[in-house]
Each structure stands twice: as C-alpha cells, then as structure tokens.
C-alpha positions in Angstrom: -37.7 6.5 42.9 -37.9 4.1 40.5 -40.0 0.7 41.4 -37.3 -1.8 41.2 -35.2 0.4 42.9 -38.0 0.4 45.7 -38.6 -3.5 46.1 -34.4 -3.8 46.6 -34.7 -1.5 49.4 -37.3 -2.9 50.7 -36.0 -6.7 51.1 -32.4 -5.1 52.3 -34.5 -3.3 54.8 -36.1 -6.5 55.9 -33.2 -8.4 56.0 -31.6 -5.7 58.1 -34.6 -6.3 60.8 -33.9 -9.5 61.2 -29.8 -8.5 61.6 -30.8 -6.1 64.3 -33.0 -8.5 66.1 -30.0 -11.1 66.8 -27.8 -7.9 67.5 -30.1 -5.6 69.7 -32.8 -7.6 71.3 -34.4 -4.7 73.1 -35.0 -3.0 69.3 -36.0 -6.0 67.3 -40.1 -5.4 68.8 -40.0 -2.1 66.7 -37.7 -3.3 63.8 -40.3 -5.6 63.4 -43.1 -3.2 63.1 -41.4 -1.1 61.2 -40.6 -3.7 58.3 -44.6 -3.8 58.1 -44.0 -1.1 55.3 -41.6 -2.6 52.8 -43.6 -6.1 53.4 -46.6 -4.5 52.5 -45.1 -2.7 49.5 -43.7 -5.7 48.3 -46.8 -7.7 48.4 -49.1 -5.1 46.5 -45.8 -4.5 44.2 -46.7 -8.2 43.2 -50.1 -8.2 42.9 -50.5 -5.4 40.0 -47.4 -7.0 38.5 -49.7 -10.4 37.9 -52.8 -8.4 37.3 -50.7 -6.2 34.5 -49.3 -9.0 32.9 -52.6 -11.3 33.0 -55.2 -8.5 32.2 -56.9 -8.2 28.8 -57.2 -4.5 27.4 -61.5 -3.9 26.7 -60.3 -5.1 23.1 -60.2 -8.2 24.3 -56.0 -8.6 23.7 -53.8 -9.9 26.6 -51.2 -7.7 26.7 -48.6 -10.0 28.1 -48.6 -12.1 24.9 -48.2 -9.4 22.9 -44.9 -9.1 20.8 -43.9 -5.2 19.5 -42.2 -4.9 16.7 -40.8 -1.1 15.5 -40.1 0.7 12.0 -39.1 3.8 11.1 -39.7 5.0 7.8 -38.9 8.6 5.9 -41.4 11.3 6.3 -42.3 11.5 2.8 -43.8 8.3 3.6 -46.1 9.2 6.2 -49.2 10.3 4.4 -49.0 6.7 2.1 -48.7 4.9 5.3 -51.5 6.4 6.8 -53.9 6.1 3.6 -52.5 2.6 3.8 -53.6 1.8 7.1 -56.8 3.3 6.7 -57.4 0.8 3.7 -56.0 -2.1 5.7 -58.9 -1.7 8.8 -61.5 -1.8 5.9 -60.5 -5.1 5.0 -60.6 -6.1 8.5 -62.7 -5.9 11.4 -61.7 -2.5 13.0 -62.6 -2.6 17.2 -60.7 0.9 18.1 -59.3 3.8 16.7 -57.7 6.1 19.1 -55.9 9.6 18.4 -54.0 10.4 20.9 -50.5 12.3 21.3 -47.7 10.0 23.0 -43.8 10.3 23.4 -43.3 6.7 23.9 -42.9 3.5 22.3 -46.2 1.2 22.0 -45.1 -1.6 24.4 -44.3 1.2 27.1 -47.7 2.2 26.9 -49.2 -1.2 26.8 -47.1 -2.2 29.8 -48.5 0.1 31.6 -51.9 -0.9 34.8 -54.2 -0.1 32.1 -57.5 -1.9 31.1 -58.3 0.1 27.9 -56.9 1.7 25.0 -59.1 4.9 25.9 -57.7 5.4 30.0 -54.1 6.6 28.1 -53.0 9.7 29.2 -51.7 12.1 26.4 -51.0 15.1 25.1 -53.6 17.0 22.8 -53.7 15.7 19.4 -52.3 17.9 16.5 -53.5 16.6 13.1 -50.6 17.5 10.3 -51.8 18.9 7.0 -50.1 16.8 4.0 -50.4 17.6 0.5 -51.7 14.5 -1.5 -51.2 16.3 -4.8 -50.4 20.1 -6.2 -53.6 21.4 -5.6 -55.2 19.0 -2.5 -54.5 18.4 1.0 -55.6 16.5 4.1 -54.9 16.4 8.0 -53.9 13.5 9.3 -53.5 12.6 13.3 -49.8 13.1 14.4 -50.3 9.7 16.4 -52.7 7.3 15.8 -53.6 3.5 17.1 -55.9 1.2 15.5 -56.8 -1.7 17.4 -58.2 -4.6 14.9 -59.3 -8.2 14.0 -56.6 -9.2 11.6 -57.7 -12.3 8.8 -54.2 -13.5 7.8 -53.6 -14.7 4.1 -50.5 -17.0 5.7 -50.8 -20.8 5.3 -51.0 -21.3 8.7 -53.7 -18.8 10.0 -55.9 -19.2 7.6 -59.5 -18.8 8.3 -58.4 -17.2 11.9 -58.6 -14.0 13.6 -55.6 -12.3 15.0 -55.7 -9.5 17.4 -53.3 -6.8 15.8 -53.1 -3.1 17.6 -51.2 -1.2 14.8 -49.6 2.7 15.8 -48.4 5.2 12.8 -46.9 8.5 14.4 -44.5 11.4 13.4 -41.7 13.0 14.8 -41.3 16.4 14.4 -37.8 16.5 16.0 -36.4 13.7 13.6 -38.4 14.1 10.8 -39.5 10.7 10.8 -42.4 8.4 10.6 -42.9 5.7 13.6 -44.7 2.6 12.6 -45.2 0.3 15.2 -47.2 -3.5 15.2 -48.6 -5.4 18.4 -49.7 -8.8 18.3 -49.5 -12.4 19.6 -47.0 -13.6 16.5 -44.4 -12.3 14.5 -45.0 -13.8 11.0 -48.7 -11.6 11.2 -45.9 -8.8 11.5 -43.9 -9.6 8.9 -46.8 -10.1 6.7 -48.7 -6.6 7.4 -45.0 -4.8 7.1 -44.3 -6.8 3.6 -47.9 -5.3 2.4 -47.7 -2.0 3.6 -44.4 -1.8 1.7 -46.0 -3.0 -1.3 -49.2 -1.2 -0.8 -47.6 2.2 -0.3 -45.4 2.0 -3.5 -47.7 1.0 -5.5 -50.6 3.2 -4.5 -48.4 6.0 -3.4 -49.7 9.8 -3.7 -46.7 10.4 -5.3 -47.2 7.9 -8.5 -47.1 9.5 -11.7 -46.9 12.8 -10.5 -44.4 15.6 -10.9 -42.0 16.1 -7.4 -39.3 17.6 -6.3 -37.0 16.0 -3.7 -35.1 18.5 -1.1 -32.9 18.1 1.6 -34.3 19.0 4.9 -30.6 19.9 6.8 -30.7 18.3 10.3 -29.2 19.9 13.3 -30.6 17.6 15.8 -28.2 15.6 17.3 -28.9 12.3 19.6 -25.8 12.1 21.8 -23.0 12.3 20.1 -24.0 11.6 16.6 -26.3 13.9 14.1 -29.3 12.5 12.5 -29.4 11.5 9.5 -30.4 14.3 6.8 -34.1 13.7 5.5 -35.7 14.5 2.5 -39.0 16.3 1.7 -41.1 15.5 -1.5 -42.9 18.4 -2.8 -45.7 18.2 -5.4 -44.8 20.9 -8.9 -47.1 22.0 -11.1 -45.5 22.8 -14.7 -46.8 23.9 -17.5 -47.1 21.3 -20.4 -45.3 22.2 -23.3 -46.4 21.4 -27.0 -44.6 20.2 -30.2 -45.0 23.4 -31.5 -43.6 25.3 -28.6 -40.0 23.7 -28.5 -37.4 24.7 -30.4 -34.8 22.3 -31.3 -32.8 21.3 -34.5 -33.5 18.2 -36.5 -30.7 16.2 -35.2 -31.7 17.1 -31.7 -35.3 16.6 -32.3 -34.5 13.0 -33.5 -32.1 11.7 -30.8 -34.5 12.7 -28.1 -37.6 10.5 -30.2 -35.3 7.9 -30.4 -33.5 7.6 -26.8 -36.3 8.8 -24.7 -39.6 8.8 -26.5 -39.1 5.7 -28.8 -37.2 3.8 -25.9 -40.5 4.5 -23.2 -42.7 3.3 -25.8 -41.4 0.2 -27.1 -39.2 -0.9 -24.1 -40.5 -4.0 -23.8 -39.3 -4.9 -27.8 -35.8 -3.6 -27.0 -35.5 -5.8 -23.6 -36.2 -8.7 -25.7 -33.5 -7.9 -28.0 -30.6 -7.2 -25.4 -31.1 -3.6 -24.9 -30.5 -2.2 -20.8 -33.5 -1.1 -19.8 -32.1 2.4 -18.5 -31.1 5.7 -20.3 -28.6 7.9 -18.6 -28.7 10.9 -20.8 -26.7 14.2 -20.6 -27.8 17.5 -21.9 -24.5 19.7 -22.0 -24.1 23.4 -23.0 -24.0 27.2 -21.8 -26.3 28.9 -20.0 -29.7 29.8 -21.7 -29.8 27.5 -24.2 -32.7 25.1 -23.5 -31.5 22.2 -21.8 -34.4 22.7 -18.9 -36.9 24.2 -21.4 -36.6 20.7 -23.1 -36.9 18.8 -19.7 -40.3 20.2 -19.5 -41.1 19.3 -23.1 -39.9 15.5 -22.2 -41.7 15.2 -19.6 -44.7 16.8 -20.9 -44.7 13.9 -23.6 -44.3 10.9 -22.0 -47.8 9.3 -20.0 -48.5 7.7 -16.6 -44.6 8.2 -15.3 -43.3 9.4 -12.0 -41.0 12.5 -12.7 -38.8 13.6 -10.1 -37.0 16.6 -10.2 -33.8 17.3 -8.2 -31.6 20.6 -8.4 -28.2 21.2 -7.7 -26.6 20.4 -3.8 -29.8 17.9 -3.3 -27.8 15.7 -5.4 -25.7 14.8 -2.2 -28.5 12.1 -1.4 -28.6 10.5 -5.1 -28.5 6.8 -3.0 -31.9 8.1 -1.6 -33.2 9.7 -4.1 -32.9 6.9 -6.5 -34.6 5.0 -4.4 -37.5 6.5 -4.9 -37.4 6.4 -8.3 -36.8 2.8 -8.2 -39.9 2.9 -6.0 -42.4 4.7 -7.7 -41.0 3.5 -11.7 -41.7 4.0 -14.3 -39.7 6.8 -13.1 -37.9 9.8 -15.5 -35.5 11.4 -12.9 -34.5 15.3 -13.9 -31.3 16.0 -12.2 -30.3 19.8 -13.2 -27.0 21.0 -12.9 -25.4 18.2 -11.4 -21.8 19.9 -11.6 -22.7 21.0 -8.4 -22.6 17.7 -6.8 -21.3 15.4 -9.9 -18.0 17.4 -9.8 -14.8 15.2 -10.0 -12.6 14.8 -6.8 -10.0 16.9 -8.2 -12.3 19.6 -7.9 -14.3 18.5 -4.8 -12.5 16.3 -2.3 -15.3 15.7 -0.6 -18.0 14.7 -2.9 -19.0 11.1 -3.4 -22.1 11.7 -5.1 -21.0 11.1 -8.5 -19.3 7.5 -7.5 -22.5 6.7 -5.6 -24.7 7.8 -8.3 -22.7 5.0 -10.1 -23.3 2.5 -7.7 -26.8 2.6 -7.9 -26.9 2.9 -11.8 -24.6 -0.6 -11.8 -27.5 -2.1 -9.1 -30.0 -1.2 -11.5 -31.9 -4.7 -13.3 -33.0 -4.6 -16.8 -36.2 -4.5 -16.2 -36.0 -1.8 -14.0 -38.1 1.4 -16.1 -36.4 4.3 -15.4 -34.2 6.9 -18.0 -31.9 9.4 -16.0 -31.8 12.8 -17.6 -29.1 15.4 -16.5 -28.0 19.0 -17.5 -25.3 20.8 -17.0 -23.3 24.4 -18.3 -20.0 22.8 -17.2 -19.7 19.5 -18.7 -15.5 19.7 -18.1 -16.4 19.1 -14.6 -18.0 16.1 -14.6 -16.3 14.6 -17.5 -13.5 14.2 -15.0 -15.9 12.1 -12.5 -17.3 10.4 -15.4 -14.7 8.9 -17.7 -13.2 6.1 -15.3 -16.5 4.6 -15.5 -17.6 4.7 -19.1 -20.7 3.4 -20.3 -23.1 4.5 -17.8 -24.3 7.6 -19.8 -25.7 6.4 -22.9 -26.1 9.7 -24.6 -24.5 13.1 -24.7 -26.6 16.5 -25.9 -24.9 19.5 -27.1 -26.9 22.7 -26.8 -25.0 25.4 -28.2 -25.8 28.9 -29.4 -28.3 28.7 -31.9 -27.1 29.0 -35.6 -28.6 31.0 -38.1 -31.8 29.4 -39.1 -32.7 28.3 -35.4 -32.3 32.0 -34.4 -34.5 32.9 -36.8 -37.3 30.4 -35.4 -36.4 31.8 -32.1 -37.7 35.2 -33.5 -40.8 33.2 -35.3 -41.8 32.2 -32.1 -41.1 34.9 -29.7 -42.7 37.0 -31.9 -46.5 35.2 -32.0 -48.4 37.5 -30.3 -47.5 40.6 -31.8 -47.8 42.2 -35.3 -44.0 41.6 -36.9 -44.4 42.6 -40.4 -42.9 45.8 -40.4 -39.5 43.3 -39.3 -36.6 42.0 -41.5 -35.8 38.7 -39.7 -32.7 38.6 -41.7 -31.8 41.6 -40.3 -32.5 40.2 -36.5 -30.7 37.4 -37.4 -27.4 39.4 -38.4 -27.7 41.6 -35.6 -27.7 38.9 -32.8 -24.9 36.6 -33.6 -23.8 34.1 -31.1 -26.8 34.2 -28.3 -28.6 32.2 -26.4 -32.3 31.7 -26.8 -33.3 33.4 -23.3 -31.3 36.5 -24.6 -33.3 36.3 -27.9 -36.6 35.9 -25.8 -35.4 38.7 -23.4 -34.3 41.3 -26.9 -37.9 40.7 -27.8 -39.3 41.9 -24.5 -37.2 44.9 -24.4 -38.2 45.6 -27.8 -41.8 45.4 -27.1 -41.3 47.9 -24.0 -39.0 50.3 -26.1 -41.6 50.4 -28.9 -44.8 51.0 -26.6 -42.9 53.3 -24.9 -42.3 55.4 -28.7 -45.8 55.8 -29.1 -46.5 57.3 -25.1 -47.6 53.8 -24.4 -50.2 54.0 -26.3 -51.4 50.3 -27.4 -53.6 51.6 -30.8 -50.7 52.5 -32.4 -48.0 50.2 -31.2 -45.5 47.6 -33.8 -42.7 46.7 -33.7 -39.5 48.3 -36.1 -36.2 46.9 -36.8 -34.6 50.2 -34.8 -36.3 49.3 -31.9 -34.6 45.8 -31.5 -31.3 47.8 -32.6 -31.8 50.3 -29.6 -33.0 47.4 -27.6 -29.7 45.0 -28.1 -27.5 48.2 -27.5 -29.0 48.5 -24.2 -28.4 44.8 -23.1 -24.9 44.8 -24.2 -23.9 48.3 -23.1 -21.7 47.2 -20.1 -19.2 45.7 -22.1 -18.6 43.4 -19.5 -17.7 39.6 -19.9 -19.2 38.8 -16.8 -22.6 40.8 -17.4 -22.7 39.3 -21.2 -22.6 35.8 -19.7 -25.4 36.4 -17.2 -27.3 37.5 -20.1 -26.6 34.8 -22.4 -24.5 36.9 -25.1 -21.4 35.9 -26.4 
C-alpha cells in the first residue's frame, strides 16, 4: 500500500477510536490499545520524512534544496553528450562518478532514505558501443551520474562552488537520450544546458565527417499516442574521387566550379555583395548517368565540411534532418532521389515533405553555410511541388545520355587498365548510341569477360577486339524489352 495511503488510514483509524469510545464504553480500553499501531506508524512516518528531507548525500549536497531539471535529446546525440560531460568534470572538481542502471527519474532517486550516491539499488550496467567515426568505436555506460563541484562563469557566482549532480542515460525503448541536472539553483542549469548545446555542436563526432541519416520506424506507443520517429546517424566511408576520374562536359564542369566550388571558397566575398548564402542545386536526368557519381566527386573536393547524405523515404524528416545540418555547418546536404518524398500533392496526398523542406530553406540566414544538393530521374514530379515556390532552387543540372565525344571519353576511361589498341573507338562510339554511362562501364565488363573467355581464360593472351564488344552489346540488349533496356540504361 502506498505510504500516503497508509498515514490516511491510520488518523481515520484513530479518529474512529475515539468515536467508539463515546459510543461503546466497555470497548474503548482495547480501541485504545489498538490505535497504539497507526500512532506509532505515524510518528516514525514523520521522523524519516524530516531526516530525508534534512540529510546530506556523503557528497556533501542536501537533497531537499536540490532543484531537477529534465531534457531529452535525439540519440544521435548521446555519444557528444557523454564526451561532453566527460570534458565538463575536468574543468571542475569531480567528487563521484557512479554507473549504475536506473528506470527512474533523478529526483525519484534522490528522494529516496538514502545517504549516498553508492547505497542505490540498480540493475547491472550495460555499456553501449557507439561509433565515433567509420573505422573507431567506444562503450559508453547506458546510465551514468557524476556528482561535482561546479565553478560558475555567471556574474553572480563568480568565484563560488556549486554542488551540481549531473545524469546522461539512454533509452532503448524510445530511442532517446535522458539528460538530467540537480542542483541548489536554476540559472547553474540553464548555464551547463546552454554549454553542452554549444559544446556538442561544435565538438561533435559527427563534424566534418561523411553520414548518413535514417529513419529508425517507431512502434512503441505510450498510451494512446506513438513516439515520435527517430533518426540514426551512421558514419560512410567513400571513396575520393579525382579530377581525372569524373567525366563531365565543359558546361557541366563549369557550373559546378562556379555554384559549388567557387561559391564554398569565396563565400564570404559574395555575402558582402548581396549574394544568399545557400545553394539549392538540382541534378536532373535518367538513370545511369552520373548525377551520384558527381556527388561523390563534390564532396570529395570541398575541405573541412559536414556532408550528410540522405536517400529516398528518409526525406519524410527534412525538418530534422536540416537541423542537423544547420548544426554541424558548414554543411553540403546530398539528398538522392527526392521524387520519392519531394513528389507534388497531386501525386502524393500525403506528403508534406517538399512544403516543409521549403520552410526551413525560407528560415535559413545568410550567413548560414550550407549548399543543398539533390538528384533525381523524375524531375516532372517535383517540378509540380516546386514551381509555386520559385526561387528556392538556384540551379538546375541536366544529365543526359552522353553525346558523341563524351561516349568516347567514357570508353577512354573504362578502358585504362587494359590493352585497347587493337579497338576503333569510333566504331564503339557508333555502335552504342543513346546510353548511359553505367551501360558503357557495364559493355566494357562484358567485353573483358567475353574476350578472356575466347582465349580459355587464359590471361597471356588476352585483348580486347571490336567483335567482342559487338557480341557483348547483343547480349545486353537481346530481350528487346523496354523495361529491361531501362534497367540497363539503354535507350
């Protein structure tokens, strides 16, 4: 039963003693010795009620002073909060540090008859492993409570010691971080949650790295109402790709340099003279034809910038997900194939996250550093979304089928590593037509396997012939099938 409940039934059971003795006389001896109990309840009720709320925890803290204050941040977050903590009690004078499992809040637990951080009572600790880049990771404690000296930078405290007990635990059910502050005054609260904010964006794991952001679907519900959907950050590790490597015409080639390249460089120039300090740029065109290869290559050219890569239905959070960008700028955000989530109403009822993409690009200041760069095969789907709010896209990319000469570069380059002078580009040029530059990369793998496989795969007297890209083609184009030619990237 809970206590309250007990010290109500108690005084009704006294006060019903001293009914019964008026009523029944010859009962009221025993009623009397039988209210002995809820008496003596009531008095030791009281007791550990002023010894609770006067007692100091070994850290010297009295825990009736103590004012709790709660945040809950996204689990992405976790790791930079917990690196951030860990700097913080270097600073300071650090009297405790306890890991211990607990399911409930820190002024439950520091309500509690207890004289000491160390008598809590808790589950086994699990310590989480967190990748802090592509290739590192650490475990961190699952719950955690560091119980400090605090030296405030506020006007007011200056030159004094404040008792702080600060907690940092996950949830696994939500998906969430739990950061939780104790101490005798609220503006040291507000002070240490201001600077962990700060701290965490700017020394963030995540800072000029290369991360994806996913949806984690939630199916936990809290009464009646669903979580809210999370999202996980996940370090990538791509290849960097050189000038030489990328195959783009001219005009291409200089509308890039001067929207993405040019504009990161000299951004400070151009924000002097008027220009918005964000790029919204849209790479448009079939399948195949290098809109992600050049991605890469963009990001592989510009230094110390956050890139953040996001495919597909993940754009349903773009309000989130610009937010970390916004966060962790100078920021290039790589949205691929936002048809699937840009699409216009007409075509999705139910999609809002073109019009909230919007929003956040009209909140953006000028001196915000971030360039949005988006592909996408179907570009007559999200023209629709697009065109009732003009000028938030500054530039539009068309990458078609190769022409002639940038075919025959395609070849040039496809065909590096192996001995081509027994080829007629010219030829290879004619016989391809209107393809895209995976099919050309793909013709020149199944022409390598055809001709190896002439000579009984033997590698001495492999090259390449012109009939062997012939027989090569004719096998990728031999279902005659609009919907297989389109996979491939033929036209």
């Amino acid at each position: 039963m809970n206590p309250t409940t007990l010290t109500v039934f108690s005084y009704v059971f006294i006060a019903a003693t001293l009914v019964f003795g008026f009523i029944a006389p010859e009962v009221a001896f025993w009623m009397r010795i039988a209210a002995v109990l809820p008496v003596g309840y009531i008095v030791l009720a009281q007791y550990y009620y002023f010894r609770s709320t006067s007692r100091k925890l070994k850290s010297g803290i009295k825990s009736r002073n103590l004012k709790f204050f709660t945040e809950s941040i996204p689990n992405y977050k976790f790791p930079d909060y917990f690196l951030a903590i860990e700097h913080l009690v270097k600073q300071h004078t650090l009297v405790r540090k306890l890991e211990r499992a607990h399911y409930q809040g820190l002024g439950g637990i520091l309500n509690r008859n207890i004289d000491d951080l160390g008598d809590l009572l808790g589950d086994e600790i699990d310590n989480l492993a967190w990748d802090t880049s592509y290739k590192e990771s650490t475990q961190m404690p699952e719950d955690c409570f560091w119980v400090l000296r605090y030296k405030s930078s506020h006007e007011d405290y200056k030159n004094k010691t404040i008792d702080v007990i600060l907690r940092l635990r996950y949830s696994r059910q939500y998906h969430v971080g739990v950061f939780e502050t104790a101490t005798t005054n609220p503006e040291i609260a507000k002070e240490i949650k201001k600077w962990a904010y700060q701290y965490t964006n700017e020394n963030s794991i995540y800072r000029n790295k290369l991360i994806s952001v996913n949806i984690i679907e939630s199916r936990v519900r809290r009464g009646f109402d669903e979580m809210p959907t999370q999202l996980q950050i996940f370090f990538k590790n791509m290849s960097q790709i050189a000038e030489e490597e990328i195959i783009l015409e001219d005009h291409h080639r200089n509308i890039i340099k001067r929207n993405i390249f040019d504009f990161a460089e000299h951004k400070k120039d151009l924000l002097e003279l008027g220009v918005s300090g964000q790029k919204g740029i849209l790479l448009y065109g079939p399948p195949g034809t290098g809109k992600t290869f050049t991605c890469r290559y963009i990001y592989s050219k510009i230094p110390n910038i956050t890139t953040i890569i996001v495919t597909g239905q993940h754009l349903s959070e773009i309000r989130s997900i610009c937010q970390i960008a916004k966060a962790y700028q100078p920021s290039l955000l790589i949205m691929e194939d936002v048809d699937m989530a840009f699409s216009s109403r007409e075509i999705n009822f139910y999609s809002t996250a073109m019009g909230d993409f919007m929003d956040e690009l009209d909140g953006l200041k000028d001196d915000d550093n971030l360039i949005f760069l988006m592909t996408t095969n179907a570009i007559e789907r999200v023209e629709s979304a697009i065109r009732d709010r003009p000028g938030r896209i500054n530039q539009c990319i068309k990458f078609d089928y190769p022409k002639d000469p940038l075919r025959k570069m395609c070849f040039e380059h496809f065909l590096k590593a192996y001995d081509s002078s027994a080829l007629d580009f010219d030829y290879l040029v004619k016989l391809t037509g209107k393809v895209s530059q995976v099919f050309i990369k793909e013709l020149v793998l199944h022409a390598v396997h055809i001709a190896l496989e002439k000579t009984g795969f033997d590698k001495t007297a492999f090259k390449l012939q012109n009939e062997h890209f012939k027989e090569a083609f004719d096998e990728l184009t031999s279902q005659n099938s609009k919907y297989v030619d389109s996979i491939l990237g033929f036209r």
